[in-house]
VOFI-427159 format. One record per atom (N, C-alpha, C, CB): residue number from 1; residue in one letter; x negated, y negated, z. Coordinates in steps of 0.2 Angstrom, whole numbers. Glycine has a CB too. Layout:
<num NUM; residuo A; xx X; yy Y; zz Z>
...
***
This chain:
<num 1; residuo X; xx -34; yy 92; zz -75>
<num 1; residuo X; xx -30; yy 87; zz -78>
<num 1; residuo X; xx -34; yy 83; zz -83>
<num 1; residuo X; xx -28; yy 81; zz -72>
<num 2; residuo X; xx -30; yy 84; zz -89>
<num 2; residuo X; xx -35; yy 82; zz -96>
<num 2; residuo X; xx -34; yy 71; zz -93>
<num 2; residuo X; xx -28; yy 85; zz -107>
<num 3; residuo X; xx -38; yy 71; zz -99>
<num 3; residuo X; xx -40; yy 63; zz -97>
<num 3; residuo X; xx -33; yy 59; zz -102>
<num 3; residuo X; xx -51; yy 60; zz -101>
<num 4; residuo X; xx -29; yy 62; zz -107>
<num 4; residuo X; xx -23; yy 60; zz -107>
<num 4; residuo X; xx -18; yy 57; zz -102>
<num 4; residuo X; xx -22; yy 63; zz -110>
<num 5; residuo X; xx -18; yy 68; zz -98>
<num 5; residuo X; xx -12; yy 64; zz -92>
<num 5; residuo X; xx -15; yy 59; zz -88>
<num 5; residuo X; xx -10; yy 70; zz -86>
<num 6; residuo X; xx -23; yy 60; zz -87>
<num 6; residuo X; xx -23; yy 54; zz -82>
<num 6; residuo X; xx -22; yy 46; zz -82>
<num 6; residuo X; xx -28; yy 53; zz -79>
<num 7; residuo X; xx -21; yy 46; zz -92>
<num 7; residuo X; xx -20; yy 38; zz -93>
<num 7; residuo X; xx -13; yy 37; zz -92>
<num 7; residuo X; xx -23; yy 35; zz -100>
<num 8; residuo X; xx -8; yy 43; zz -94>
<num 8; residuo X; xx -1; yy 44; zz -93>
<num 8; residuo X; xx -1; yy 40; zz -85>
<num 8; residuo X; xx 2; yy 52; zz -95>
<num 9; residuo X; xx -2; yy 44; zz -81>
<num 9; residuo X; xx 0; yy 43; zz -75>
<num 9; residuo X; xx -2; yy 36; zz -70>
<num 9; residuo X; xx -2; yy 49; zz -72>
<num 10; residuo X; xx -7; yy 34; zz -74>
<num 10; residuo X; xx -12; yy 26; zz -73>
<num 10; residuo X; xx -5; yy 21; zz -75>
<num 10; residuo X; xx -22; yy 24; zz -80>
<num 11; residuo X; xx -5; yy 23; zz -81>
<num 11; residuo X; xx 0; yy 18; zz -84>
<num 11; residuo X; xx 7; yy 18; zz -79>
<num 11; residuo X; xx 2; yy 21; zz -91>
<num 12; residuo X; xx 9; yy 24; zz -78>
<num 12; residuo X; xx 17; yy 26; zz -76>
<num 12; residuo X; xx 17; yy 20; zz -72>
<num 12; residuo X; xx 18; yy 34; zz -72>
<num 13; residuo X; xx 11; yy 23; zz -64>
<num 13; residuo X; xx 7; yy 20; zz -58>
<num 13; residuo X; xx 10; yy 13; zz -60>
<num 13; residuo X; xx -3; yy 22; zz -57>
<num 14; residuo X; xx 7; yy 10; zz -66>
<num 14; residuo X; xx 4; yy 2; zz -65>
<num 14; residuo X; xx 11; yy -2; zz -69>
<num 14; residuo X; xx -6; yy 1; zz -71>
<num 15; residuo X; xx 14; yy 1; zz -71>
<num 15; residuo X; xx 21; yy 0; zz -74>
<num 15; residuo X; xx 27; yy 0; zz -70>
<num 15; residuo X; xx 23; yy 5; zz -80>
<num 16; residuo X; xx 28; yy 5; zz -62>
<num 16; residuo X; xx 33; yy 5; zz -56>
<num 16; residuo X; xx 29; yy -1; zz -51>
<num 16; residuo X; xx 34; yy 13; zz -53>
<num 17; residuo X; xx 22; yy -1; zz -53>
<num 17; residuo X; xx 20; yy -8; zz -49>
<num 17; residuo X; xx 22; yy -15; zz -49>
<num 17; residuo X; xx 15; yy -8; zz -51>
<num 18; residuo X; xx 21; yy -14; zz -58>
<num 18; residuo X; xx 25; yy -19; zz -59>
<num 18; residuo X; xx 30; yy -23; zz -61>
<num 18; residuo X; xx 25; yy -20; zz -60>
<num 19; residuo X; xx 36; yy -18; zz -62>
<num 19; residuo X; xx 43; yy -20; zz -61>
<num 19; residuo X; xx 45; yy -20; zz -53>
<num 19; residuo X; xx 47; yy -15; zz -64>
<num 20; residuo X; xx 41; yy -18; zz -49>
<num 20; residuo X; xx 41; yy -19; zz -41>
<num 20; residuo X; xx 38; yy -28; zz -43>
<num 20; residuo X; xx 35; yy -13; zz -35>
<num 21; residuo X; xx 33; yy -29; zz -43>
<num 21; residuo X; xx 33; yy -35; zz -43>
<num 21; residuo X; xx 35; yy -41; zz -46>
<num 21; residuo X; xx 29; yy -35; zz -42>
<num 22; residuo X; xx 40; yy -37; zz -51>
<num 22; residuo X; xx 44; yy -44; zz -56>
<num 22; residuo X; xx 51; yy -43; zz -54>
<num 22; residuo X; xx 43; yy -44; zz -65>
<num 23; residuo X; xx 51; yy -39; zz -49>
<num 23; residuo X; xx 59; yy -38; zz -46>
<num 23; residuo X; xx 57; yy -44; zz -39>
<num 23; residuo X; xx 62; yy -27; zz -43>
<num 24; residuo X; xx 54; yy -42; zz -35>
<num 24; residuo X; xx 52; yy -50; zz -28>
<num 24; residuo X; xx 51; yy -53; zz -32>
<num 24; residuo X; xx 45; yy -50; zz -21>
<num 25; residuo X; xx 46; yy -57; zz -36>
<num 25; residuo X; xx 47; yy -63; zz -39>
<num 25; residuo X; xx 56; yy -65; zz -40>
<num 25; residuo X; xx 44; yy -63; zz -46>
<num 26; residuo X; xx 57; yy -60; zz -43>
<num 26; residuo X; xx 65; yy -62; zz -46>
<num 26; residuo X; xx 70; yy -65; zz -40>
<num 26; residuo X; xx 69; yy -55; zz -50>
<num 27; residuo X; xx 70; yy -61; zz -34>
<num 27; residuo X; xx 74; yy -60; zz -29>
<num 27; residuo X; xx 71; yy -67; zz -24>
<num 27; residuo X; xx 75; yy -52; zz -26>
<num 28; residuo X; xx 65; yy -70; zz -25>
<num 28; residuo X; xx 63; yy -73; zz -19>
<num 28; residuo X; xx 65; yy -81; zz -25>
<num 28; residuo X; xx 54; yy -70; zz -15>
<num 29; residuo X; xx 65; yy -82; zz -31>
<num 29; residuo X; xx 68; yy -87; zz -33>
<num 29; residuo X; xx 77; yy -86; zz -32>
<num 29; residuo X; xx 65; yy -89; zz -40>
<num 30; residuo X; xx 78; yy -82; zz -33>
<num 30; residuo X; xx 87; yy -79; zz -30>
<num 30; residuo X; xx 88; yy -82; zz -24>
<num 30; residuo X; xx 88; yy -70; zz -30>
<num 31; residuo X; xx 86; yy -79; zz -20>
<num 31; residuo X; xx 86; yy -80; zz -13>
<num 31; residuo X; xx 84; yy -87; zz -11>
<num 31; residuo X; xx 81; yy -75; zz -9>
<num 32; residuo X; xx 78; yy -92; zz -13>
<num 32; residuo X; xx 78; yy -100; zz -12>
<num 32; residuo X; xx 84; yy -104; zz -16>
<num 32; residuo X; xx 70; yy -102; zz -15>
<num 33; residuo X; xx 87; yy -101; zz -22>
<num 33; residuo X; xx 93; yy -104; zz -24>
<num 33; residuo X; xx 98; yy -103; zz -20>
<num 33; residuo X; xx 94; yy -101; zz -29>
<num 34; residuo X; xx 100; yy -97; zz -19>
<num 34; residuo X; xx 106; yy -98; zz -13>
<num 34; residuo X; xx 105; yy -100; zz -7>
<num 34; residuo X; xx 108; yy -94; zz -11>
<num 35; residuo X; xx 100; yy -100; zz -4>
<num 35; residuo X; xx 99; yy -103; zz 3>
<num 35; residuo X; xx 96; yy -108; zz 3>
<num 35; residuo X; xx 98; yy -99; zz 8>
<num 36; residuo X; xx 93; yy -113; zz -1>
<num 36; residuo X; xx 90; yy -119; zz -3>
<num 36; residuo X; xx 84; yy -118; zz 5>
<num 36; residuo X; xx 97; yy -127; zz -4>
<num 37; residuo X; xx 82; yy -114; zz 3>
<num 37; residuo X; xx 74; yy -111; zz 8>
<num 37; residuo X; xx 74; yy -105; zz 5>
<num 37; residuo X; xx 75; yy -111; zz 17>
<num 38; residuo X; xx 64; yy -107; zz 6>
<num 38; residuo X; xx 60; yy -103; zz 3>
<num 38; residuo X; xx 61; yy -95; zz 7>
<num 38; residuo X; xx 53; yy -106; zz 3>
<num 39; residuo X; xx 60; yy -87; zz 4>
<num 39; residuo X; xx 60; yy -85; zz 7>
<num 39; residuo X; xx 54; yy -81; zz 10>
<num 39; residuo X; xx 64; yy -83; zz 5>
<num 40; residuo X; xx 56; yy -78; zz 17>
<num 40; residuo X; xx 51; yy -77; zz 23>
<num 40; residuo X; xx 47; yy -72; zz 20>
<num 40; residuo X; xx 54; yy -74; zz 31>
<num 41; residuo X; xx 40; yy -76; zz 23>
<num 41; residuo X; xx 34; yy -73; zz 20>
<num 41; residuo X; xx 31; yy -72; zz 27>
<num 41; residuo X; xx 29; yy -78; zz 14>
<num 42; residuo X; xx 32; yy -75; zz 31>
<num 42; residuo X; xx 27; yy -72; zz 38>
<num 42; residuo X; xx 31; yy -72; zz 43>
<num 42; residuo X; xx 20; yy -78; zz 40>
<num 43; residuo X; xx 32; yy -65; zz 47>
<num 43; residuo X; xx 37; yy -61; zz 54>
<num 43; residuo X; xx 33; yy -66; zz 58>
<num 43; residuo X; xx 36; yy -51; zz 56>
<num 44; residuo X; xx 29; yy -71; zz 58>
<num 44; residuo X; xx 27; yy -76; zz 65>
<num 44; residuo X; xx 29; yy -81; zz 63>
<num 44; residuo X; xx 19; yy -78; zz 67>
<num 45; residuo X; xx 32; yy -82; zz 59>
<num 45; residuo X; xx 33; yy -91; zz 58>
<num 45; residuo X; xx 40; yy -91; zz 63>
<num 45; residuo X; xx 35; yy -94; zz 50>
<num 46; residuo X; xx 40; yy -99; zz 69>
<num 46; residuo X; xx 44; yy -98; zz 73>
<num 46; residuo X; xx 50; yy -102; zz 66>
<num 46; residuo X; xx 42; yy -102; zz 81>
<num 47; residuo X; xx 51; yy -104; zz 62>
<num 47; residuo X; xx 58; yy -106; zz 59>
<num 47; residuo X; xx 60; yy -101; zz 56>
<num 47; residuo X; xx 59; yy -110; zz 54>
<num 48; residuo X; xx 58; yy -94; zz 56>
<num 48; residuo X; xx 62; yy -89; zz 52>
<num 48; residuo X; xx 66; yy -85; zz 59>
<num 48; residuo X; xx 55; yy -84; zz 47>
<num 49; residuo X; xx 71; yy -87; zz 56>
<num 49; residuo X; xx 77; yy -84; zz 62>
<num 49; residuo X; xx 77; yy -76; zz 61>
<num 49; residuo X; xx 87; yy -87; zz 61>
<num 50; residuo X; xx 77; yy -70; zz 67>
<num 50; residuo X; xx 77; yy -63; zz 64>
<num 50; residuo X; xx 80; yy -60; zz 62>
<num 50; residuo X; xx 76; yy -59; zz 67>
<num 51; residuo X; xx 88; yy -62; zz 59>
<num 51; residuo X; xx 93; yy -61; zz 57>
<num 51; residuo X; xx 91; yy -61; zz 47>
<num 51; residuo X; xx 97; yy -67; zz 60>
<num 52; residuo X; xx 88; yy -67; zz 49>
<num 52; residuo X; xx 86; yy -69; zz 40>
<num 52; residuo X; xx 80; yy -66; zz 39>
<num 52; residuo X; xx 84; yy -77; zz 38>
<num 53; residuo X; xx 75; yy -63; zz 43>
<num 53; residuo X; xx 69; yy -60; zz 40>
<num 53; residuo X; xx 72; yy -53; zz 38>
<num 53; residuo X; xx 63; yy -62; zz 46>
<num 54; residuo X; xx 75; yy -49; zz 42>
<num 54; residuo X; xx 79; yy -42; zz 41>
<num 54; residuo X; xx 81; yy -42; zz 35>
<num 54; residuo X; xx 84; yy -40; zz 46>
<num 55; residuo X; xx 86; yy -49; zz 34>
<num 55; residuo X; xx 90; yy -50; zz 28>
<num 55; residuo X; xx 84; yy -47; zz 22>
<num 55; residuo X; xx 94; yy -58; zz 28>
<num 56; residuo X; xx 81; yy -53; zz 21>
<num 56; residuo X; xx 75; yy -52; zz 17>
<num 56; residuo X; xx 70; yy -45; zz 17>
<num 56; residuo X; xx 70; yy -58; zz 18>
<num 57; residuo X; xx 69; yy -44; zz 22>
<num 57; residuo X; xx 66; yy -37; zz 22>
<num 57; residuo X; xx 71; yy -31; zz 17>
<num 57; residuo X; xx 66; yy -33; zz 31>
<num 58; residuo X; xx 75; yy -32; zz 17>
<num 58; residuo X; xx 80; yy -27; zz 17>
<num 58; residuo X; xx 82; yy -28; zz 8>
<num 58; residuo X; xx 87; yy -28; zz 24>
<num 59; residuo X; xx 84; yy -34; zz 4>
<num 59; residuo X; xx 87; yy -37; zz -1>
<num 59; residuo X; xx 80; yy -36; zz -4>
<num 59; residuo X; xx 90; yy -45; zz -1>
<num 60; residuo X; xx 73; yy -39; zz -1>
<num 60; residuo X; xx 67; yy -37; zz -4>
<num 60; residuo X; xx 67; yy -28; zz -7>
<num 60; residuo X; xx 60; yy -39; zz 2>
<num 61; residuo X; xx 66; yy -26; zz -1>
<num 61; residuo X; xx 63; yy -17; zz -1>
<num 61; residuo X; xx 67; yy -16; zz -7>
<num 61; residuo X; xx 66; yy -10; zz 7>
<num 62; residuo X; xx 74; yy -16; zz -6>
<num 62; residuo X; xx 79; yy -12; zz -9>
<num 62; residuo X; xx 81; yy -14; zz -18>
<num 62; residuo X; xx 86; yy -14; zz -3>
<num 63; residuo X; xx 76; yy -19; zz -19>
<num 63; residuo X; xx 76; yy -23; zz -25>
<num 63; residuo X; xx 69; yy -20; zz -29>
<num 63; residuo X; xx 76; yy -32; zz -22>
<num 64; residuo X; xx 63; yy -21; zz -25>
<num 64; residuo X; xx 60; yy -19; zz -29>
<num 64; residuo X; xx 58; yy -12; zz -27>
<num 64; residuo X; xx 55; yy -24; zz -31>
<num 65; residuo X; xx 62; yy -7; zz -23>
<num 65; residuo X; xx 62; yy 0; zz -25>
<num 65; residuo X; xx 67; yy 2; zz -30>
<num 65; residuo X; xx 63; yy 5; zz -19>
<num 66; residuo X; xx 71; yy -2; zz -33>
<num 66; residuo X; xx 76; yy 1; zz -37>
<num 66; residuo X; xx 71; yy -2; zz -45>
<num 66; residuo X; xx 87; yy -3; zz -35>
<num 67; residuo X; xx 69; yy -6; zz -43>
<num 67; residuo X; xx 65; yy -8; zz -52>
<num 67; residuo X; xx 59; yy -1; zz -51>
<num 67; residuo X; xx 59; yy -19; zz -54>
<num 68; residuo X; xx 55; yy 0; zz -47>
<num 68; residuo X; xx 53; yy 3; zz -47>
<num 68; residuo X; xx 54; yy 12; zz -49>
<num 68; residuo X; xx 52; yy 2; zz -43>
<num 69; residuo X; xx 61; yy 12; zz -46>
<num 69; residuo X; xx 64; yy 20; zz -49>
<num 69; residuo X; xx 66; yy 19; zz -56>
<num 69; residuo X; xx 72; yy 22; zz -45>
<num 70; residuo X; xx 69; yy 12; zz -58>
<num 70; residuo X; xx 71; yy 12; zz -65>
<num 70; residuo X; xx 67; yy 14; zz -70>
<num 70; residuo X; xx 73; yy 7; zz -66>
<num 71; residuo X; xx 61; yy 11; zz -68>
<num 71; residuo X; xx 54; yy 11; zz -75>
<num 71; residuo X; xx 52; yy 19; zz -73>
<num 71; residuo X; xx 46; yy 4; zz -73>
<num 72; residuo X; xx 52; yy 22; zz -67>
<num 72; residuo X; xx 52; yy 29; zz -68>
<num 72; residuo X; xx 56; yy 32; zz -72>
<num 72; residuo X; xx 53; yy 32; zz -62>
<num 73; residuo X; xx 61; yy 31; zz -70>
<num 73; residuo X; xx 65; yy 35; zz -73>
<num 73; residuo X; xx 67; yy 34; zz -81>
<num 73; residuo X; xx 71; yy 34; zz -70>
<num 74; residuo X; xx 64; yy 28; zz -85>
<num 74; residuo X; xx 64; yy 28; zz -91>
<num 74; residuo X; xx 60; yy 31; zz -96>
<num 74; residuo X; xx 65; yy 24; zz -92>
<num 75; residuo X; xx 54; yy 31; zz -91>
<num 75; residuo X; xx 47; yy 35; zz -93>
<num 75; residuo X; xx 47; yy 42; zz -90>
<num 75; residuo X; xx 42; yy 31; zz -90>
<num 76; residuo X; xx 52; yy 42; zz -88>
<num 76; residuo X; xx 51; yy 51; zz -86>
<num 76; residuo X; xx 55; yy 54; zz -92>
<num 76; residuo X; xx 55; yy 55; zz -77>
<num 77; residuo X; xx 59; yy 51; zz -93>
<num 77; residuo X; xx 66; yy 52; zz -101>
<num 77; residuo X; xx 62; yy 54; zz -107>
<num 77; residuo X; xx 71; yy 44; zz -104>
<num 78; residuo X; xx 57; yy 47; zz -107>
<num 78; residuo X; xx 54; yy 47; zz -113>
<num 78; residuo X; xx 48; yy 53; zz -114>
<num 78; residuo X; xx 51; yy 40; zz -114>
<num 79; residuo X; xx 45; yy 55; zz -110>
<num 79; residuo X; xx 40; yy 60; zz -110>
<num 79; residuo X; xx 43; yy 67; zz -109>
<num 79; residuo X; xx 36; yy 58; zz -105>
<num 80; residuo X; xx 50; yy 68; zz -107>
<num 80; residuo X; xx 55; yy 73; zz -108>
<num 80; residuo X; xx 56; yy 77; zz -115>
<num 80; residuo X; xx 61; yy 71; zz -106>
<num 81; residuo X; xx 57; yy 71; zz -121>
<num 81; residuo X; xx 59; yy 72; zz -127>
<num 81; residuo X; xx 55; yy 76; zz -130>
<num 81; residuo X; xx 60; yy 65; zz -130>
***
């Protein structure tokens, strides 16, 4: 692997990282707006009902694996061309 691909693939890496992580920011001020409570950060806290922690597991995952596919997928386009 030349030392180009591996700055390509560092980048790719550090770019689906962080549209993963500016998609949960996004959804966890989403989620405190609609349910005027913060959302669950620790599976021991006894106020977090297991209904609402699933909820968030699930709105989380599903949120920042879809920013993550996205930025793939625009950077796989671009390097197609």
């Amino acid at each position: 692997m030349s030392s180009k691909q591996l700055i390509t693939n560092v980048g790719i890496g550090l770019a689906a990282a962080s549209a993963g992580i500016l998609a949960r920011k996004t959804l966890q001020k989403s989620w405190e707006k609609v349910t005027n409570e913060p959302a669950p950060k620790d599976k021991r806290n006894e106020n977090t009902d297991l209904k609402e922690a699933v909820t968030w597991a699930v709105v989380s995952g599903i949120g920042a694996g879809l920013a993550r596919m996205a930025v793939q997928y625009v950077i796989d386009k671009r390097q197609s061309k």
